[in-house]
C-alpha positions in Angstrom: 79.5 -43.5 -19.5 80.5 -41.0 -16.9 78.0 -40.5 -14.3 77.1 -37.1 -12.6 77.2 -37.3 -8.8 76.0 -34.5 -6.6 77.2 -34.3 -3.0 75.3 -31.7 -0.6 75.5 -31.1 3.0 72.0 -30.5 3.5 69.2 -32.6 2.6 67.3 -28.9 0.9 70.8 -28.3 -1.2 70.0 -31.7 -2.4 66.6 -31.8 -3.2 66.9 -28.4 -5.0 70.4 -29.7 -7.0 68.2 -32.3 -8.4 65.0 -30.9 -9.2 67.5 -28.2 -11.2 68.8 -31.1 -13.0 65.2 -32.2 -14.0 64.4 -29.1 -15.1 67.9 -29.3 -17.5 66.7 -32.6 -18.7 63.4 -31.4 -19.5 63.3 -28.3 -21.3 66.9 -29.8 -23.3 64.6 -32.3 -24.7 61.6 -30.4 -25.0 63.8 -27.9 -27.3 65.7 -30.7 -29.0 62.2 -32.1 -29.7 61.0 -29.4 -31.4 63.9 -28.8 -33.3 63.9 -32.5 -34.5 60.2 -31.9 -35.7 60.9 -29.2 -37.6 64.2 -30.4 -39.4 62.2 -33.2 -40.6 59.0 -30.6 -41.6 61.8 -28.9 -43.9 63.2 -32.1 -45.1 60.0 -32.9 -46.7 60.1 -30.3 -49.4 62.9 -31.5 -50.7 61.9 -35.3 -50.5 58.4 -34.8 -52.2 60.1 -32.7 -54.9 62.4 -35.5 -55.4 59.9 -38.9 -55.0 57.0 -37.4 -55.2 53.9 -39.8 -56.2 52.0 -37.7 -58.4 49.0 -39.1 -58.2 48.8 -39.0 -54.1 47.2 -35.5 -53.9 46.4 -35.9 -50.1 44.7 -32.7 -48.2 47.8 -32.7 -45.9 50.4 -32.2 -49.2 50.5 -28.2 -48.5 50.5 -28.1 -44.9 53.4 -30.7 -44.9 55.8 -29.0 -47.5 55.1 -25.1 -45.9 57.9 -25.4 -43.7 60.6 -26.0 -46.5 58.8 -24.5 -49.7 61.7 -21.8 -49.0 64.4 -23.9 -50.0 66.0 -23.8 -53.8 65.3 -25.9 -56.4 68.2 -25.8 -58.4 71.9 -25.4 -57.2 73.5 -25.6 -60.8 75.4 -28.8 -60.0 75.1 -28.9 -63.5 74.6 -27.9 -67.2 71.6 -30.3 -67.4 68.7 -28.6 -65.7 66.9 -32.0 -64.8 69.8 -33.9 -63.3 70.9 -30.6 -61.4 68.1 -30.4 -59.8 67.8 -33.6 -59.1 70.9 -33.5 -57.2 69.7 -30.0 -55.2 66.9 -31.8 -54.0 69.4 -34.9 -53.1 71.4 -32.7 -51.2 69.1 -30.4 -49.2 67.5 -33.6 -48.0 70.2 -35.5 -46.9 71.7 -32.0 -45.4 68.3 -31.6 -43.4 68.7 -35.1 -42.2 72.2 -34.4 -41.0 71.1 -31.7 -39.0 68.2 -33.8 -37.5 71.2 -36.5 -36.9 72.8 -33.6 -34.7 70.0 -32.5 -32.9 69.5 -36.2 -32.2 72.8 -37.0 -31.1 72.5 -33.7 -28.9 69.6 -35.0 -27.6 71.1 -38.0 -26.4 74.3 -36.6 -25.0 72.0 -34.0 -22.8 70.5 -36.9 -21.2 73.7 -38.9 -20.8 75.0 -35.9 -18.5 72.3 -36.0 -16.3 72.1 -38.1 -12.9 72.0 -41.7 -13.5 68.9 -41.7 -10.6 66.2 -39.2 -10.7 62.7 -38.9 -12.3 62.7 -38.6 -16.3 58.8 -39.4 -16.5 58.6 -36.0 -17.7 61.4 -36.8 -20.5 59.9 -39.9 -21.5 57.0 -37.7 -22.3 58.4 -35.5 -24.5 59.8 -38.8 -26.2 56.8 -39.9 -26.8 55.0 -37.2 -28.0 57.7 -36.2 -30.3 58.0 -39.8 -31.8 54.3 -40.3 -32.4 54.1 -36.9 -34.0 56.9 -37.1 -36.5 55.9 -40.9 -37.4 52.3 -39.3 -38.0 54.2 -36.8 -40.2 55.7 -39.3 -42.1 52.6 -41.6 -42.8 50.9 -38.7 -44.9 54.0 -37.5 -46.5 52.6 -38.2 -50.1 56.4 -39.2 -51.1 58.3 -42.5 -50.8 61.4 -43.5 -51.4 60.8 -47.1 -51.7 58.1 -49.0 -53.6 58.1 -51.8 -51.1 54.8 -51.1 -50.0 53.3 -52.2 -53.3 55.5 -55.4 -53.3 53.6 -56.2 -50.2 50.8 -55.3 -51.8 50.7 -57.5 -54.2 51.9 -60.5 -52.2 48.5 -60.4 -50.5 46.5 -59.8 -53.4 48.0 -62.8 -55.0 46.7 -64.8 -52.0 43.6 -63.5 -51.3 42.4 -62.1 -54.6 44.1 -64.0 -56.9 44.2 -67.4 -54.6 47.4 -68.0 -56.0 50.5 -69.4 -54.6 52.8 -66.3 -53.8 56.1 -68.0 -53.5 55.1 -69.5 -57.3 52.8 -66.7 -58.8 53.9 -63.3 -59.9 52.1 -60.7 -60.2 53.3 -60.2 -64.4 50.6 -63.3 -64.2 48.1 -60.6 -63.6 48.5 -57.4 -65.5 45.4 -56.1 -65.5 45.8 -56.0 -61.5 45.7 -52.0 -60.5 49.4 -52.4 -58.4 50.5 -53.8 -61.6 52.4 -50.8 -62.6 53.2 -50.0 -59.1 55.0 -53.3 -58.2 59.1 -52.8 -58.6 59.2 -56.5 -58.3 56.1 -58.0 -60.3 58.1 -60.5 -61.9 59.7 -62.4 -59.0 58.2 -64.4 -56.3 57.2 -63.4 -52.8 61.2 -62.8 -50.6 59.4 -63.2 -47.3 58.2 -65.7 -44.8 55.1 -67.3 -44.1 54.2 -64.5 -41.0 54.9 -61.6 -43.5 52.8 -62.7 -45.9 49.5 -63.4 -43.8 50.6 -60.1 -42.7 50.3 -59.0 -46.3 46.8 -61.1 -46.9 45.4 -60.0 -43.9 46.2 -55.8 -45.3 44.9 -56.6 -48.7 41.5 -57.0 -47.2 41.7 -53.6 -45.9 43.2 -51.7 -49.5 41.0 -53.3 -51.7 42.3 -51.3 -55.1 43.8 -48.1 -53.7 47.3 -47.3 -53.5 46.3 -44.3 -51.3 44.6 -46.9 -49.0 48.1 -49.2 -49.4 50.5 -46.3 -48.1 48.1 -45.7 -45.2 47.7 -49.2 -44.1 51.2 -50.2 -43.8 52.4 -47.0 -43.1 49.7 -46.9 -39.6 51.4 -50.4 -39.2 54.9 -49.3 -39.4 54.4 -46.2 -37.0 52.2 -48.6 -34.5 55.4 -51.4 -34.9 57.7 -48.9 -34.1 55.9 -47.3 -31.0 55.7 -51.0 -29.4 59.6 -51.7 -30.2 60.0 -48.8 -28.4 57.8 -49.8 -25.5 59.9 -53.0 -25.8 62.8 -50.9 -25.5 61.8 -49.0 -22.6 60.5 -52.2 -21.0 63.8 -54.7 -21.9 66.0 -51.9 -20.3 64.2 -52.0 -17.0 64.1 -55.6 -16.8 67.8 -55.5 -16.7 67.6 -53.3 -13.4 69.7 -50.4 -15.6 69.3 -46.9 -14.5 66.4 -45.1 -15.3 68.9 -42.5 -17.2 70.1 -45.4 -19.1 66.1 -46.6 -19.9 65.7 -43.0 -21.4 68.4 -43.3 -23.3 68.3 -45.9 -24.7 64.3 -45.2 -25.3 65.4 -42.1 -26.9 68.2 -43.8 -29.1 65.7 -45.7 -31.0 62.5 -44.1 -30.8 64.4 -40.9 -32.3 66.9 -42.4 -35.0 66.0 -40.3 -37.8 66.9 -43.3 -40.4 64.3 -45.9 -37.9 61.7 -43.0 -37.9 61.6 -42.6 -42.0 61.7 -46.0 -42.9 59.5 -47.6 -40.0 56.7 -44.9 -40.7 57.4 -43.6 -44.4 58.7 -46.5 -45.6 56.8 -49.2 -43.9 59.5 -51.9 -44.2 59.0 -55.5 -42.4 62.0 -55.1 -40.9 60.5 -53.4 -37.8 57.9 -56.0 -37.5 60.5 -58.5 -37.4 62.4 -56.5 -34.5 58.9 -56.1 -32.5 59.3 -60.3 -32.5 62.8 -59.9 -31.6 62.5 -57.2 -28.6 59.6 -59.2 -27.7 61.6 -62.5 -27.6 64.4 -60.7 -26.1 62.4 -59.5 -23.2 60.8 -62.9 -22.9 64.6 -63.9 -22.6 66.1 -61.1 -19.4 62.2 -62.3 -17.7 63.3 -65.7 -17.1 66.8 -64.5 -16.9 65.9 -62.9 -13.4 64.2 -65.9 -11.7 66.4 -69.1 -10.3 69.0 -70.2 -12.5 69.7 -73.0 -10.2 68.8 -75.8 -12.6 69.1 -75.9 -16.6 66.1 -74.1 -18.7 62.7 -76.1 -19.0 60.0 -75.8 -21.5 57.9 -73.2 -20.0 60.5 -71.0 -19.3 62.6 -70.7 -22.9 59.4 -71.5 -25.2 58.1 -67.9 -25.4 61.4 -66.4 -26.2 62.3 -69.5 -28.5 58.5 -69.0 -30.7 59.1 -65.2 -30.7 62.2 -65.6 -32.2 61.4 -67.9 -34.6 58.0 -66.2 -36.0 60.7 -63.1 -36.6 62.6 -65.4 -38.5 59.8 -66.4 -40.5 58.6 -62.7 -41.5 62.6 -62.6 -42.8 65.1 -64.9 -42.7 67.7 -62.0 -41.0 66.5 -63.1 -37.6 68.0 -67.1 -38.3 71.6 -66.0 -36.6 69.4 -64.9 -33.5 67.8 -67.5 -33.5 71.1 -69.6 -33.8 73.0 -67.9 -30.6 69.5 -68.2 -28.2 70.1 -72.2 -29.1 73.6 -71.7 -27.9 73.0 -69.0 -25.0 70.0 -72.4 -24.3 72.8 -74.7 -24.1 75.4 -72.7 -22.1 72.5 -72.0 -19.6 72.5 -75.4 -18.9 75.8 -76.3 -19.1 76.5 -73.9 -16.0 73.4 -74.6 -14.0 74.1 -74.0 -10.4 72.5 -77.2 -9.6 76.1 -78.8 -11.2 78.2 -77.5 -8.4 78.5 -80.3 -6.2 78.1 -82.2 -9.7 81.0 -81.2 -11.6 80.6 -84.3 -14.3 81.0 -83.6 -17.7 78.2 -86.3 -18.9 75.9 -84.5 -16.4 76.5 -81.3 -18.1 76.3 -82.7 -21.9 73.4 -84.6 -20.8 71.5 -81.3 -20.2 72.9 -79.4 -22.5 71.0 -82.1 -25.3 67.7 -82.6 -23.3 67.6 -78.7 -23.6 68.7 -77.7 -27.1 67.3 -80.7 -28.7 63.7 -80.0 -27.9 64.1 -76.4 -29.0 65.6 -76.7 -31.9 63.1 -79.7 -33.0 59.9 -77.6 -31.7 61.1 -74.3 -33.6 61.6 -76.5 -36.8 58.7 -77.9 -36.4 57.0 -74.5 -36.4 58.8 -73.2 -39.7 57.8 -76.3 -41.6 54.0 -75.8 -40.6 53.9 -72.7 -41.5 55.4 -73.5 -44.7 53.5 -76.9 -45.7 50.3 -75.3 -46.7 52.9 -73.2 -49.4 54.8 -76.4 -50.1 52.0 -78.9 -50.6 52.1 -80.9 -53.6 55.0 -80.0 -54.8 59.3 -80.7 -55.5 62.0 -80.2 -53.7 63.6 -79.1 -56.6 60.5 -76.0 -56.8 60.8 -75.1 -53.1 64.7 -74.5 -53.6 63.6 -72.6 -56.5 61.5 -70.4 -54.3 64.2 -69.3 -51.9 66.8 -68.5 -54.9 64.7 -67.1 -57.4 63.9 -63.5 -56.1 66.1 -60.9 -57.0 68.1 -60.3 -53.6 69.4 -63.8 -53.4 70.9 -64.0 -56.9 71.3 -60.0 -57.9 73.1 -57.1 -56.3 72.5 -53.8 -55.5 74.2 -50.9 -53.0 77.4 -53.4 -52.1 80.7 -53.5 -52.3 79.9 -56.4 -55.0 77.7 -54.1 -56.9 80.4 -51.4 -57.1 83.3 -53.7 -58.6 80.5 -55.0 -61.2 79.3 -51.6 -62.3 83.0 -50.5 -62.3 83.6 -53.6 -64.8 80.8 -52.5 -66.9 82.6 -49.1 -67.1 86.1 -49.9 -67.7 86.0 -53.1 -68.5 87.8 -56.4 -67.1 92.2 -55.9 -67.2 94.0 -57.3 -69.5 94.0 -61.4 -68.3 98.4 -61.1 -67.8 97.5 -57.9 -65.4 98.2 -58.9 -61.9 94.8 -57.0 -60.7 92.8 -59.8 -63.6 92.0 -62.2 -60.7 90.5 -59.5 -58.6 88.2 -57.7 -60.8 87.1 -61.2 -62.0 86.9 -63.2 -59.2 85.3 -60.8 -57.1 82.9 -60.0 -59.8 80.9 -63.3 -59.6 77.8 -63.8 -57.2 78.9 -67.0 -56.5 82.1 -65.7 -54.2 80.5 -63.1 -52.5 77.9 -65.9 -51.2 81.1 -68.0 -50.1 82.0 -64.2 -48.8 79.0 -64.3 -46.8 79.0 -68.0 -45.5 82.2 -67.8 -44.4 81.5 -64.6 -42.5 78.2 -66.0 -41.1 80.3 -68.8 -39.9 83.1 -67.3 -38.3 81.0 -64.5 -36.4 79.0 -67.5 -35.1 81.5 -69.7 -33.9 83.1 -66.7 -32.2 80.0 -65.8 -30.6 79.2 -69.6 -29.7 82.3 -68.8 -27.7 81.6 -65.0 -26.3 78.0 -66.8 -25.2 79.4 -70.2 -23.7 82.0 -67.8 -21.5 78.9 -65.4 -20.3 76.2 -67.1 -20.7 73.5 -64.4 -20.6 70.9 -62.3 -22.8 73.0 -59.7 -23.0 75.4 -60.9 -24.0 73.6 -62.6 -27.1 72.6 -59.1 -28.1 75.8 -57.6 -28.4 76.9 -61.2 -30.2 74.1 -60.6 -32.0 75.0 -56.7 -33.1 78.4 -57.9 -34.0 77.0 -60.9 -36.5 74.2 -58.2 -38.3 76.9 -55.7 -38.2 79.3 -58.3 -40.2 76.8 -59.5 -42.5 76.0 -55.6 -43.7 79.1 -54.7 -44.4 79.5 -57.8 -47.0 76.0 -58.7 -47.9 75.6 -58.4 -51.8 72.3 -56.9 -51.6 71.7 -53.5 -49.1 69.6 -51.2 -48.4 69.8 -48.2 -45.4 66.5 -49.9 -43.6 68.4 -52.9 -43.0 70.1 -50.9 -40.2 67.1 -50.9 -38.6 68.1 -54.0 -37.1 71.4 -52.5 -35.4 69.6 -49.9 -33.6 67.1 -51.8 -31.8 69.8 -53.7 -30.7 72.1 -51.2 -30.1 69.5 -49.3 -27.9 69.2 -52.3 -25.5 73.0 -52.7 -25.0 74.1 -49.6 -23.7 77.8 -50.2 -22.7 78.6 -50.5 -18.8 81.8 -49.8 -17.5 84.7 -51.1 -18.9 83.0 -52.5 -21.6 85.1 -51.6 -24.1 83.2 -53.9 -27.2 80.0 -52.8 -26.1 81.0 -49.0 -26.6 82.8 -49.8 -30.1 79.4 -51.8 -31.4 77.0 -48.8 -30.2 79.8 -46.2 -32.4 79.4 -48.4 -35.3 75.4 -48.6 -35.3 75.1 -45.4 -34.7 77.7 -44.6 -37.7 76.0 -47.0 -39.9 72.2 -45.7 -39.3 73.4 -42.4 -40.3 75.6 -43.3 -43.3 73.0 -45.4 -45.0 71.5 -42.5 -46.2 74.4 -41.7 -48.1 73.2 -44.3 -50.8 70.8 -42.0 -52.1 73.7 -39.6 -53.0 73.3 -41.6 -56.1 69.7 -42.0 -56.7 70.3 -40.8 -60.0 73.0 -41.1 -62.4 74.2 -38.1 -62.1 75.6 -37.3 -58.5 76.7 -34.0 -57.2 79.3 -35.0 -55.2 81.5 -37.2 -58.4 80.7 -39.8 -60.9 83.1 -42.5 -58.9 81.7 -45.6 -58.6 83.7 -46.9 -55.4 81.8 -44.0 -53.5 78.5 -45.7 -53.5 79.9 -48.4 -50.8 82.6 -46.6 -49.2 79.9 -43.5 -47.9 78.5 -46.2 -47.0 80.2 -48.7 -44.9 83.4 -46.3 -44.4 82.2 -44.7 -41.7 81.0 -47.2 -39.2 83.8 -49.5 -40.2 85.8 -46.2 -39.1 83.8 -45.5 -35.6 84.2 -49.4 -34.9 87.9 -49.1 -34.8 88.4 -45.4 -33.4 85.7 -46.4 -30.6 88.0 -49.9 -30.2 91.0 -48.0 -29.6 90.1 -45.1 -27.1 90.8 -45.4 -23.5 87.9 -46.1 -21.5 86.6 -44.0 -18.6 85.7 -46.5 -15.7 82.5 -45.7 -14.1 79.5 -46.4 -12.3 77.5 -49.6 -13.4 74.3 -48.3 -14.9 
């Protein structure tokens, strides 16, 4: 990241060089603001034409739509009327999204050419004000492009109106139930962990029967989780003593991701919940980091960050590997206590190293079975394995590179068994060896980072091992969706590459790559796509370009500069 450094003879030269440069700063994000708000206004013609809910007729419908009611409705992708304009109203939004992308991105580099030092209380502002009013935007757009909300839903109701066990109780058990018919997943039990779904009791007392009342509950609690990640952000960044151009920066990098805006406040997915628990752990984590390392970690000092990260974990089992690398980053930190150096023993070191990790890892599985008993009471092991496997994203597929190879299988059919490409089509067909897939993965990324961590053992460097082991898992997980990237950018944002950091720069490419390809699976929200009928594009638009960015971004030369 190259820094801009201003060199004046006198001290009026100076102070007038850098209130110009404010003023850049300023009105460049005041007018990329703007224009970010209103390439999302015009996106939402397009979206409500194509997701629409027809039965949300909210006052704000017409005021929302005005700034893209100009837009076509039919491009003549095709000779069938419906699915051509089904694929006009695919494109337009996705093009509108580009553009906010670009603006975005513009946003960001503007900043990055600024002073590394100077006031930007006047740019966090305008970051503020714009990310509040677009999330408001997006919590009465009466559109959605996932039914999630309903799933949730109905978890609670299950609970609290049914008093039923969610992780054993459908909600095809209740059909008369008013989110019946809105519920994409009725006939599978609750995904989530014990935190989610008190989450999801606690916001059926507040819906009651309406679905209107459902989209605004979770959607006010998506906008409000996504405002504190990025106070966490904001807050994690200046903990680590960076540059206050590097806090807005990374403030702005998350807080204006057009993918984290539309599916933290439209959307109203958990996964930005279980990133507030994460930022907050991780800023429990740099705290402590910046007192006395002299002796190995106590108690008091790693349980906030170690319950934080575990209540994530038990919103959604994503945040286990994190969980995983802060018992390793635990155990490095006291294997290179500074209290060791005139004690260079190695039983010393081990003997600290298991009076810390053991105690954490007992007290955070001692908190997951807790929460769980009152779920698992009275009965089998044999029904609680059941629970984890039976719902439809541990033992189906959907938007992965397993998905593509089955639905292109379905269409052509397997090769003859004396082919040389039988094996492949077959093998990598079956669930069962993309979980292997997966595992294996999992595994290597973690004992690699058990490695990165034990060398430099520190926060951040858990974050970017942590970046690299989400980043892994999307690209081969069986089951995706683009709100899982969620996950990369709020750690992306709080990893901003120093210099010479040559991984660091590669990981923030591919994150950024990734949070804007994801969108590209809605190319294909209907069978019909206007771009070709080839089934390998659904994955490739997908995790093409990041995979691409990772490697380009790998390769370049780096700039050295100034530590920010």
């Amino acid at each position: 990241m190259k820094d801009v450094i201003v060199v004046t003879d006198s001290a009026k030269e100076q102070q007038r060089d850098q209130s110009q440069t404010k003023q850049v700063a300023v009105w460049g994000i005041v007018v990329s603001a703007c224009a970010l708000v209103l390439s999302i206004l015009v996106s939402l013609a397009p979206l409500r034409r194509l997701v629409g809910v027809p039965e949300l007729t909210w006052p704000t419908y017409k005021f929302l739509i005005a700034a893209g009611v100009w837009l076509p409705t039919n491009l003549h992708f095709s000779n069938d009327g419906h699915a051509s304009q089904l694929s006009t109203h695919i494109i337009l939004l996705l093009s509108c999204m580009a553009l906010a992308f670009m603006i975005y991105l513009g946003g960001a580099g503007l900043l990055q050419r600024q002073s590394a030092q100077g006031d930007y209380q006047k740019v966090m502002r305008v970051i503020w004000l714009t990310t509040l009013v677009i999330g408001l935007i997006y919590v009465f757009t009466p559109a959605m492009l996932s039914h999630d909300i309903f799933v949730y839903t109905a978890y609670g109701r299950i609970l609290t109106v049914y008093h039923a066990n969610p992780y054993f109780t459908t909600l095809a058990n209740f059909p008369h139930d008013p989110f019946f018919r809105l519920d994409d997943w009725k006939d599978a039990p609750a995904a989530y962990g014990p935190v989610w779904i008190a989450v999801c009791a606690l916001g059926s007392l507040l819906i009651g029967d309406s679905p209107d009342r459902a989209l605004l509950v979770y959607r006010f609690f998506g906008l409000g989780a996504h405002l504190l990640n990025t106070l966490l952000v904001m807050h994690i960044l200046r903990t680590m003593e960076r540059s206050p151009r590097t806090v807005t920066l990374g403030t702005l990098l998350y807080a204006w991701n057009p993918l984290v805006l539309e599916e933290s406040s439209l959307g109203a997915h958990n996964d930005t919940f279980m990133f507030t628990l994460i930022l907050l752990g991780i800023l429990f984590s740099v705290r402590t980091e910046r007192q006395s390392t002299t002796y190995p970690p106590g108690l008091r000092s790693y349980l906030p960050s170690l319950l934080a990260l575990t209540l994530a974990t038990l919103v959604k089992f994503t945040a286990a590997p994190m969980l995983a690398l802060y018992l390793i980053l635990l155990a490095g930190k006291a294997f290179s206590a500074k209290s060791f150096a005139q004690k260079p023993a190695l039983l010393l070191r081990l003997r600290a190293v298991l009076i810390t990790v053991i105690p954490a890892a007992l007290i955070s599985g001692a908190f997951v079975v807790l929460l769980y008993l009152p779920y698992w009471f009275g009965l089998s092991i044999s029904g609680i394995i059941y629970s984890f496997t039976s719902p439809p994203s541990a033992n189906s597929s959907d938007n992965s590179i397993l998905f593509a190879i089955i639905q292109w299988n379905h269409e052509h059919g397997l090769p003859p068994t004396s082919s040389w490409s039988y094996p492949f089509f077959y093998i990598f067909a079956l669930h069962q060896t993309w979980n292997y897939i997966n595992t294996a993965t999992l595994v290597c990324m973690l004992l690699v980072s058990a490695i990165w961590i034990w060398r430099s053992p520190t926060t951040r460097t858990m974050i970017l091992a942590s970046l690299a082991i989400l980043g892994a898992t999307l690209i081969v997980t069986f089951w995706f969706f683009p709100w899982y990237v969620i996950w990369l950018i709020a750690l992306m944002a709080i990893c901003l590459p120093i210099s010479g950091e040559r991984v660091g720069r590669a990981l923030v490419a591919f994150a950024l790559a990734f949070s804007a390809s994801a969108f590209c699976i809605y190319l294909f929200f209907n069978p019909y796509s206007s771009i070709g009928s080839w089934i390998g594009w659904t994955c490739l638009t997908t995790v093409g370009p990041p995979l691409i960015a990772l490697l380009v971004w790998l390769t370049l030369p780096i700039h050295q500069s100034i530590k920010n």
